[in-house]
C-alpha positions as CSV (number, residue, x, y, z in Angstrom):
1,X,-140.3,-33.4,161.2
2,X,-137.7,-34.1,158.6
3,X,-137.7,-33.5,154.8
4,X,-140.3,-35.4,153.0
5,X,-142.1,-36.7,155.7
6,X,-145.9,-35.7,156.7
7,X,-148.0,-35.9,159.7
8,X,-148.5,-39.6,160.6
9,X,-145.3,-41.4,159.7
10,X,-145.9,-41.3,155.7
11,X,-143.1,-40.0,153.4
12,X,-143.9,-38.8,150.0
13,X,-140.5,-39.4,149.5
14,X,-140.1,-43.1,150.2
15,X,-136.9,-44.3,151.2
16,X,-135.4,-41.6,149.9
17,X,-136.9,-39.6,152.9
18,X,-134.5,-41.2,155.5
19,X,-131.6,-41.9,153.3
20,X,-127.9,-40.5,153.8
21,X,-127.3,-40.5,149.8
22,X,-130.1,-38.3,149.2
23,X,-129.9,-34.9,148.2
24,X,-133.2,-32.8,148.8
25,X,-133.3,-29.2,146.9
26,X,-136.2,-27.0,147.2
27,X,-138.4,-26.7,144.6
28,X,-138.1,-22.5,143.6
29,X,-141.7,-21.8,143.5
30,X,-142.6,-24.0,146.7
31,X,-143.9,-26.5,144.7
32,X,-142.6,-30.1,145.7
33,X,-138.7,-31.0,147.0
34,X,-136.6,-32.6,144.0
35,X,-134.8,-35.9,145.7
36,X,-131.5,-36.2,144.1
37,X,-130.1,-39.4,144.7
38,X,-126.0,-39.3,145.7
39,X,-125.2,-43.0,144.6
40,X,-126.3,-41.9,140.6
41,X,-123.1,-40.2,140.6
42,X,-121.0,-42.9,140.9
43,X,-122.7,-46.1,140.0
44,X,-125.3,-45.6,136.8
45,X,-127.6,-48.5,138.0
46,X,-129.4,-45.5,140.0
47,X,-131.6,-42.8,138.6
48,X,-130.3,-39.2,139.5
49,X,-133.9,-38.7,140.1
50,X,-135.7,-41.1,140.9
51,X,-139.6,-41.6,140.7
52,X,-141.0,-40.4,144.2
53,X,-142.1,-42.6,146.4
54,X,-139.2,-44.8,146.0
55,X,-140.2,-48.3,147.7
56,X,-137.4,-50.6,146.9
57,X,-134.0,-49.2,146.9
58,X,-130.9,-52.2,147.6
59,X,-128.5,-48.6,148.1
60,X,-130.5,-47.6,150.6
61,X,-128.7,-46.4,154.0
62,X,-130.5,-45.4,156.8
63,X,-129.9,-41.5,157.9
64,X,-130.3,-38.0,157.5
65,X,-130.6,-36.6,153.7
66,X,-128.1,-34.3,152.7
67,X,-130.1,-30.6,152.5
């Protein structure tokens, strides 16, 4: 299963769950994953972190997150 996704197909995550410019950190106390998003660094039209699920994205890029 990869990160973000659950049982079933559905990602929590959005987009941002099969993305290769996201960044996925593990929250410290096992609480839920912070998404980073990689284009924020260089272009500011994207959030650093955006609000989960993420349904529209025109950066999106199919592939693995970054870990």
């Amino acid at each position: 299963m990869s990160p973000g996704r659950l049982s079933g197909g559905f990602a929590p995550a959005g987009l941002c769950a099969n993305c290769r410019h996201a960044h996925v950190t593990p929250h410290p106390r096992g609480g839920m994953d912070y998404w980073r998003c990689g284009r924020a660094g260089t272009d500011p039209a994207y959030p650093k972190y955006p609000r989960l699920p993420v349904l529209q994205c025109k950066g999106h890029e199919p592939g693995e997150p970054a870990k």
